[in-house]
N, CA, C and O atoms as CSV, one atom per row, in Angstrom:
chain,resi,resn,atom,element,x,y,z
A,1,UNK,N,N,-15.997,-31.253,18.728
A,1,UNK,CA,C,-15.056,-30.270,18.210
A,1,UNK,C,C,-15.064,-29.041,19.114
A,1,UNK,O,O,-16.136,-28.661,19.586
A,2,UNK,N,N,-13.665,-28.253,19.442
A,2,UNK,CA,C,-14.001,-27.433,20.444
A,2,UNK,C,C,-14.091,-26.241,19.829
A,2,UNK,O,O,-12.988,-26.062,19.314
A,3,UNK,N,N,-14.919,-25.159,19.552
A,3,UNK,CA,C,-14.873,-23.715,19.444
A,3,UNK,C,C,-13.738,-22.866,19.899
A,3,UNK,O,O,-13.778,-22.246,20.962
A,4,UNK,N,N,-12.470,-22.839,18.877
A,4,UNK,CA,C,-11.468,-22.340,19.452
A,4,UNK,C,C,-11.551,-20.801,18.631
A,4,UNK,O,O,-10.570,-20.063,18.716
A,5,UNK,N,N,-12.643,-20.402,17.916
A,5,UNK,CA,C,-12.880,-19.193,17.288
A,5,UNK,C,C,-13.218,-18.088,18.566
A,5,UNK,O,O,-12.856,-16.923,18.405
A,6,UNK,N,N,-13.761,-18.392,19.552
A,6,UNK,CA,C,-13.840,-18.046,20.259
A,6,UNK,C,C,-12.568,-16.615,21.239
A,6,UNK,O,O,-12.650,-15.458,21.649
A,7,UNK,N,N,-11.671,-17.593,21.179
A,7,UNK,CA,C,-10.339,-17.200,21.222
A,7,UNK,C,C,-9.945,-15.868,20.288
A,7,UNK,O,O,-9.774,-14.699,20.631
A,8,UNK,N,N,-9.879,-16.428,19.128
A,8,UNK,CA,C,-9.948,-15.143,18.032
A,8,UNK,C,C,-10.524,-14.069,18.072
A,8,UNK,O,O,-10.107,-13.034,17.554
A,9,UNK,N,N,-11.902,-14.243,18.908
A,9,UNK,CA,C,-12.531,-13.364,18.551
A,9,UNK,C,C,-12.134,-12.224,19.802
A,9,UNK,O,O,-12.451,-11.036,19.748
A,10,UNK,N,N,-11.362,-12.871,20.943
A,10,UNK,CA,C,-11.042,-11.979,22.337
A,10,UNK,C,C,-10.183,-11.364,21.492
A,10,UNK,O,O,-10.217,-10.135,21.546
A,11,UNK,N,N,-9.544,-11.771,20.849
A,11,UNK,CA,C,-8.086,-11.259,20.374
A,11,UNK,C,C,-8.185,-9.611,19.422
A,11,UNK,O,O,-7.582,-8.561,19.648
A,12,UNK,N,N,-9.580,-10.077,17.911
A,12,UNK,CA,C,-9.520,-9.313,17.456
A,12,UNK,C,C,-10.159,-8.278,18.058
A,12,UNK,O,O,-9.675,-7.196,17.723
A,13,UNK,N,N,-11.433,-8.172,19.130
A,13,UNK,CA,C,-12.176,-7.660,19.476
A,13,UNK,C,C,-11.068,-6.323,19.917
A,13,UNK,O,O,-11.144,-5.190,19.442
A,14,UNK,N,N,-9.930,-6.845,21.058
A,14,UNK,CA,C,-8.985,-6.186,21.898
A,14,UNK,C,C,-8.120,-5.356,21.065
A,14,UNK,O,O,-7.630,-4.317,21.509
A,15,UNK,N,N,-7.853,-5.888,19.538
A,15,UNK,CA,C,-7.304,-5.104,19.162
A,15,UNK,C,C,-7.522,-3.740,18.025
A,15,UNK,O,O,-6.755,-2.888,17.577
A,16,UNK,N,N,-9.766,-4.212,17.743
A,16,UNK,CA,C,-10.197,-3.109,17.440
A,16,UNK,C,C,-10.397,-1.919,18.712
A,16,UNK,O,O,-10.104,-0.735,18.541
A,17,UNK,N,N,-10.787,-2.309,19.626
A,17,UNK,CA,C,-11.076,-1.410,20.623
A,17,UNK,C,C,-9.597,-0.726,20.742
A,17,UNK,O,O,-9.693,0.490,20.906
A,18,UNK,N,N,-8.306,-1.186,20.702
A,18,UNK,CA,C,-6.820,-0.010,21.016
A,18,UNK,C,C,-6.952,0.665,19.827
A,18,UNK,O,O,-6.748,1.879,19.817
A,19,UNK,N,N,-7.239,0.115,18.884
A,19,UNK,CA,C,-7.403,1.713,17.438
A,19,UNK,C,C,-8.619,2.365,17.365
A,19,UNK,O,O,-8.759,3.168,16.442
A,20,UNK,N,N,-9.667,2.165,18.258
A,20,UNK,CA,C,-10.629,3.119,18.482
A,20,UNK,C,C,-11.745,2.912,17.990
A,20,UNK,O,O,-12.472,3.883,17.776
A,21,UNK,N,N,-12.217,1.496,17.653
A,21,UNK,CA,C,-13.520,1.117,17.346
A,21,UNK,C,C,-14.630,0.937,18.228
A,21,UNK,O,O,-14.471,-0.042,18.956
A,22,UNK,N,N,-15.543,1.465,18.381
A,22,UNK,CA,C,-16.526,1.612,19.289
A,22,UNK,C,C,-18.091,1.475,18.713
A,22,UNK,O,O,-18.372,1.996,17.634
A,23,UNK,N,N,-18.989,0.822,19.406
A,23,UNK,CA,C,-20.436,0.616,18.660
A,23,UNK,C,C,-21.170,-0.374,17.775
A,23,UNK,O,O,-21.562,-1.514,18.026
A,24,UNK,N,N,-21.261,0.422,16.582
A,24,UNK,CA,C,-21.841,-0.264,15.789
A,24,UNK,C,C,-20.574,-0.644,14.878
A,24,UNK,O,O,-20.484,-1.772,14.395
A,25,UNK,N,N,-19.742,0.196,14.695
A,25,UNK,CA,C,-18.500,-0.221,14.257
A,25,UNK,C,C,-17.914,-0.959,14.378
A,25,UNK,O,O,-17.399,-1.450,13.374
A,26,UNK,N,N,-17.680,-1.394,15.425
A,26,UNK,CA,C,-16.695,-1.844,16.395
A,26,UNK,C,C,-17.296,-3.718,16.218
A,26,UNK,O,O,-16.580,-4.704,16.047
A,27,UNK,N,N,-18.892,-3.657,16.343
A,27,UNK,CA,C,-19.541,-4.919,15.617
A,27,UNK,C,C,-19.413,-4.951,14.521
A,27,UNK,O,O,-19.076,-6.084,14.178
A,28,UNK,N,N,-19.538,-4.015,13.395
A,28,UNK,CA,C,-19.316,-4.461,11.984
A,28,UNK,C,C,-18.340,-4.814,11.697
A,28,UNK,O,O,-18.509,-5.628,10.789
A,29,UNK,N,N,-16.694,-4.640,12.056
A,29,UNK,CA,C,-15.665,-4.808,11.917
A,29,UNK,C,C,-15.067,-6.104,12.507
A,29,UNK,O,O,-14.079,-6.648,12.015
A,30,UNK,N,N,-15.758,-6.588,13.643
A,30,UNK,CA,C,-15.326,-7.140,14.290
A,30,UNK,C,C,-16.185,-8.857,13.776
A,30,UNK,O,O,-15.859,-9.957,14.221
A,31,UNK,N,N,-17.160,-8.615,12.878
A,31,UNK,CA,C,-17.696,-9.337,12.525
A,31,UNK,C,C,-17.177,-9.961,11.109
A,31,UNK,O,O,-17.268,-11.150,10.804
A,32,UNK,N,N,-16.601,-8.897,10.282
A,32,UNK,CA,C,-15.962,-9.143,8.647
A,32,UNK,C,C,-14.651,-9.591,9.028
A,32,UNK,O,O,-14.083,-10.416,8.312
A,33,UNK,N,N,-13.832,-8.933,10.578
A,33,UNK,CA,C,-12.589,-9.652,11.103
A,33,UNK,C,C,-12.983,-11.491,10.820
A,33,UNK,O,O,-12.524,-12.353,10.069
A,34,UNK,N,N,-13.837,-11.463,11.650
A,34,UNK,CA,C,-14.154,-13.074,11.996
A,34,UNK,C,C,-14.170,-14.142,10.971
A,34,UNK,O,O,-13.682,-15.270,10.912
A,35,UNK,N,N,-15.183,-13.123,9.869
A,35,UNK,CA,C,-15.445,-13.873,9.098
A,35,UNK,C,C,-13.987,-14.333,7.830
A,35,UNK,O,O,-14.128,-15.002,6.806
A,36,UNK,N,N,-13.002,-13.864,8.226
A,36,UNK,CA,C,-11.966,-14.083,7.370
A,36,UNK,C,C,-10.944,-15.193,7.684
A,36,UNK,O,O,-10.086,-15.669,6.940
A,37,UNK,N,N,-11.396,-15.650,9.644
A,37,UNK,CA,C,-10.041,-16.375,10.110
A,37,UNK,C,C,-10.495,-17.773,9.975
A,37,UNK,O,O,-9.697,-18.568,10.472
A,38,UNK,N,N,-11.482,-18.272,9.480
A,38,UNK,CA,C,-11.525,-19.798,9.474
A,38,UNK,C,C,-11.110,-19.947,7.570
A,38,UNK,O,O,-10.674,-21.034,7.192
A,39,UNK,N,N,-11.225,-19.222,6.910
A,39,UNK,CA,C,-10.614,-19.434,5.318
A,39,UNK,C,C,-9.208,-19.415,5.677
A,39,UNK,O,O,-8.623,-20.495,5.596
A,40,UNK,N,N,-8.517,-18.346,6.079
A,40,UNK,CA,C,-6.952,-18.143,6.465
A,40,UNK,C,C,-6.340,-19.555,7.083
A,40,UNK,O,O,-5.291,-20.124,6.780
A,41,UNK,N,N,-7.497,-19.979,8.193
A,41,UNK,CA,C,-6.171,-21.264,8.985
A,41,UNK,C,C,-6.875,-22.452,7.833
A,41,UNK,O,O,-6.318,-23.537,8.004
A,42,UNK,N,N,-7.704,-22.498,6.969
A,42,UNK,CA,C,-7.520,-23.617,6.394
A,42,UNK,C,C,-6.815,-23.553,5.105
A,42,UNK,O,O,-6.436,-24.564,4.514
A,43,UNK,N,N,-6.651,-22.400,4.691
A,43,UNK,CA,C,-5.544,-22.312,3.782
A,43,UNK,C,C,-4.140,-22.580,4.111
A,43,UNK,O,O,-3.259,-23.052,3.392
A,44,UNK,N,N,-4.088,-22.121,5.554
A,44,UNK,CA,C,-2.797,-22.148,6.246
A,44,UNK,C,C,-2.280,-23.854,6.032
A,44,UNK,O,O,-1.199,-24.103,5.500
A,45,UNK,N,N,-3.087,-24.802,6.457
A,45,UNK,CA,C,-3.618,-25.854,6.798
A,45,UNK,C,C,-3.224,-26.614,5.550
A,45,UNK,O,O,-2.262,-27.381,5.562
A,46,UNK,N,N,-4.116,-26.362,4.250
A,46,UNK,CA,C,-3.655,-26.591,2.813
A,46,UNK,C,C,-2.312,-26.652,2.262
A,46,UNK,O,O,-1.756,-27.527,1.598
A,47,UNK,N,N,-1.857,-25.349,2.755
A,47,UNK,CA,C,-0.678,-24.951,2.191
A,47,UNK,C,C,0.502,-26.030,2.925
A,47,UNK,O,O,1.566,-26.408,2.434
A,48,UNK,N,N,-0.040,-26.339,4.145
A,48,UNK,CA,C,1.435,-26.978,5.136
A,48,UNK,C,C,0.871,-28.395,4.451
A,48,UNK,O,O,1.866,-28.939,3.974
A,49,UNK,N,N,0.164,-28.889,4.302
A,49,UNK,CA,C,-0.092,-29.914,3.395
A,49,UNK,C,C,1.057,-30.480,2.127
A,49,UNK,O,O,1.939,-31.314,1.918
A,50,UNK,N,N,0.280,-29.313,1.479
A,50,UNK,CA,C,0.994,-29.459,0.111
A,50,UNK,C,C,2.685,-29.613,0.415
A,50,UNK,O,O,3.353,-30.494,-0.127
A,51,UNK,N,N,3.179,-28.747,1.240
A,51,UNK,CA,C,4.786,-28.291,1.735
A,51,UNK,C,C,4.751,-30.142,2.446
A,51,UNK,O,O,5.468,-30.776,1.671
A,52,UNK,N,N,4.371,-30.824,3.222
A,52,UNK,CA,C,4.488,-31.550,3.508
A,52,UNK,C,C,4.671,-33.290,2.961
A,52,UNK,O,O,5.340,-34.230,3.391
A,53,UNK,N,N,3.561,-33.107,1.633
A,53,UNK,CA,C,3.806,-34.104,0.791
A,53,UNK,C,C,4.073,-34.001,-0.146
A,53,UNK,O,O,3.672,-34.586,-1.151
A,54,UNK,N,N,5.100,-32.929,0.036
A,54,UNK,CA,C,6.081,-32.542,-1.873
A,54,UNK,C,C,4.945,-31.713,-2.828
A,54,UNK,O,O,5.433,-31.226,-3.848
A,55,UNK,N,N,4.281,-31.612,-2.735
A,55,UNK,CA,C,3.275,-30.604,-3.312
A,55,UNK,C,C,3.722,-29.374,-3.877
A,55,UNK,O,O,3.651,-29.018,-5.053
A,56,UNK,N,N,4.130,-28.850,-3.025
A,56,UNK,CA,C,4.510,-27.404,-2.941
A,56,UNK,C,C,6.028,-27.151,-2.297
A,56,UNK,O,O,6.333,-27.792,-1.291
A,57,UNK,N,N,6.845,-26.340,-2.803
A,57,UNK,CA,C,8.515,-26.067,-1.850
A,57,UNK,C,C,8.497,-25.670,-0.663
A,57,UNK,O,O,7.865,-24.614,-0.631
A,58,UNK,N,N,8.958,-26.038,0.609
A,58,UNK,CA,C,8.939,-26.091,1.844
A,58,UNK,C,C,9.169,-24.095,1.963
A,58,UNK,O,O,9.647,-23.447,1.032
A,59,UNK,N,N,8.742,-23.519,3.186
A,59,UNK,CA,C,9.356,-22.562,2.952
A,59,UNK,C,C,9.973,-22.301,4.373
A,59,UNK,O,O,9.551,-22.801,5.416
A,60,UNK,N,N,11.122,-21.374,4.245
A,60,UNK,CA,C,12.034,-20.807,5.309
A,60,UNK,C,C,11.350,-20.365,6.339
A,60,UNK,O,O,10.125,-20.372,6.214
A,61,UNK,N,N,11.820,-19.966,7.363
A,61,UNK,CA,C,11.634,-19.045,8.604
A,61,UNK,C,C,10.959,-18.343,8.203
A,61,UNK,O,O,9.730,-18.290,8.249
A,62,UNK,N,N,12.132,-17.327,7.483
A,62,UNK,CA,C,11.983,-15.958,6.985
A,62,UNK,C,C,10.779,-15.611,6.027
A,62,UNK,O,O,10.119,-14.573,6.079
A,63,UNK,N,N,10.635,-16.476,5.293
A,63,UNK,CA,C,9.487,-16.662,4.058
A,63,UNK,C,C,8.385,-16.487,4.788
A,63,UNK,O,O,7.627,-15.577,4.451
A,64,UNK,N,N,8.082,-17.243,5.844
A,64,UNK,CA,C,6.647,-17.386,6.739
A,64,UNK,C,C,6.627,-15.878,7.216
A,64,UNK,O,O,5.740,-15.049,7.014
A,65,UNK,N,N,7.985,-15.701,7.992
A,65,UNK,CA,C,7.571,-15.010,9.283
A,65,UNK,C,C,8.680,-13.312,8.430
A,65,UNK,O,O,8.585,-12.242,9.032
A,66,UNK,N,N,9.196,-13.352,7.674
A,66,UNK,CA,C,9.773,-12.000,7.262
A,66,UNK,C,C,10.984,-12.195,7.551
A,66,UNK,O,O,11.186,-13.023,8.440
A,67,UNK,N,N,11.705,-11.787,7.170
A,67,UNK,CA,C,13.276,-11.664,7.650
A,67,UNK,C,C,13.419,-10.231,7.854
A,67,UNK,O,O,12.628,-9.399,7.410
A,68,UNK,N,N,14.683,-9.914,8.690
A,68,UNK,CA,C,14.671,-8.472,9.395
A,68,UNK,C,C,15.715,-8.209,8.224
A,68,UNK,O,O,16.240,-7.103,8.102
């Protein structure tokens, strides 16, 4: 299995450091970040499930991603 958390973690790291997290902070935050994105993509995961075998109602673009 490949460690693609890894990835995530460049991501969130980059985008505590542009709002000014630094230190010990910057680890505590960056650590409760982490710990939230493997529940999120398997819910994500769940959810396209359910949408997939009639489970649940498919949803729009807009639904996922917002409509302007």
């Amino acid at each position: 299995m490949t460690d693609t958390n890894g990835d995530f973690v460049k991501e969130i790291r980059s985008e505590l450091i542009k709002v000014g997290y630094s230190g010990q902070e910057l680890q505590k935050e960056l650590e409760s970040r982490q710990a939230k994105v493997r529940p999120a993509v398997e819910k994500m995961l769940d959810d396209a499930h359910k949408m997939a075998t009639g489970e649940a109602k498919p949803m729009s673009y807009d639904e996922v991603f917002g409509g302007e």
